[in-house]
C-alpha angles and dihedrals in degrees: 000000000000125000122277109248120223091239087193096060096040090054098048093047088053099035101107108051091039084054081058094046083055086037093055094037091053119029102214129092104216096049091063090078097050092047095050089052084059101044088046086055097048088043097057089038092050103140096217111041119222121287089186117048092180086068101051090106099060089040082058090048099058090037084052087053098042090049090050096049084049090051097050091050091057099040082054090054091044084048096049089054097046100053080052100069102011128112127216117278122229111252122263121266124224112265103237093207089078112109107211119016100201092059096042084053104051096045092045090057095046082049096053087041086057099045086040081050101047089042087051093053124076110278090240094057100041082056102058091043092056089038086057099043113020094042094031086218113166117236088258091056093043093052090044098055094039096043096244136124112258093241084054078062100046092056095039079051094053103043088046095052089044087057105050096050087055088050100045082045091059095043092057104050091048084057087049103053 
């Protein structure tokens, strides 16, 4: 029988990239929260324990991604049924605690080209990208915690990369025209 793993601790080591993997799968803040309770409950209520604890990190990552696809059905269901009975919300109005509007503008808009960019890319690779930059994790890193060969990451990386310039680019030139 294998050994019992200290969920706890497993999750806490590996709390902040999977954070990133939710992150990445589905697109809002304040989402990522409500999908790792739930990843940390299916993790502690898993039927056949781990043979492997050296795998524990890529298990996490399919769990994180399952958890996150269930999260976004539900959030479309919840969306559909919304838009059914809503009504329209007043615009928003400026804040006025923002000190120069020109600057909060601008960065606000790269901000939303980036997120509209990353949504419009496949997940996979949206996840590797943020994995890369946001969390600064080596390949080696990378290929370890998602259970793939460092040169399977180096190519993921490329073609990603890849991906999101053509999309920024794109984006550039609609808002262009």
């Amino acid at each position: 029988m294998p050994p019992a793993i200290d969920w706890q601790a497993k999750l806490s080591e590996h709390d902040r990239w999977l954070r990133t993997i939710v992150f990445a799968r589905v697109g809002e803040a304040q989402a990522v929260d409500e999908v790792m309770q739930e990843v940390a409950l299916a993790a502690v209520r898993q039927a056949a324990p781990i043979a492997d604890v050296g795998k524990v990190a890529p298990w996490l990552y399919q769990l994180a991604v399952r958890q996150s696809l269930m999260y976004r059905r539900k959030c479309g269901r919840q969306r559909k049924l919304n838009d059914r009975f809503a009504e329209r919300q007043p615009p928003q109005t400026f804040d006025e605690g923002v000190p120069d509007p020109l600057s909060w503008l601008l960065a606000d808009e790269r901000k939303q080209m980036i997120r509209k960019a990353l949504q419009a890319i496949p997940r996979r690779d949206a996840e590797i990208l943020l994995l890369k930059y946001t969390e600064s994790w080596s390949y080696h890193q990378i290929a370890e915690h998602l259970g793939v060969s460092h040169s399977a990451v180096e190519s993921r990386l490329h073609r990603a990369r890849a991906k999101m310039r053509s999309e920024l680019l794109a984006r550039q030139l609609n808002e262009v025209d």
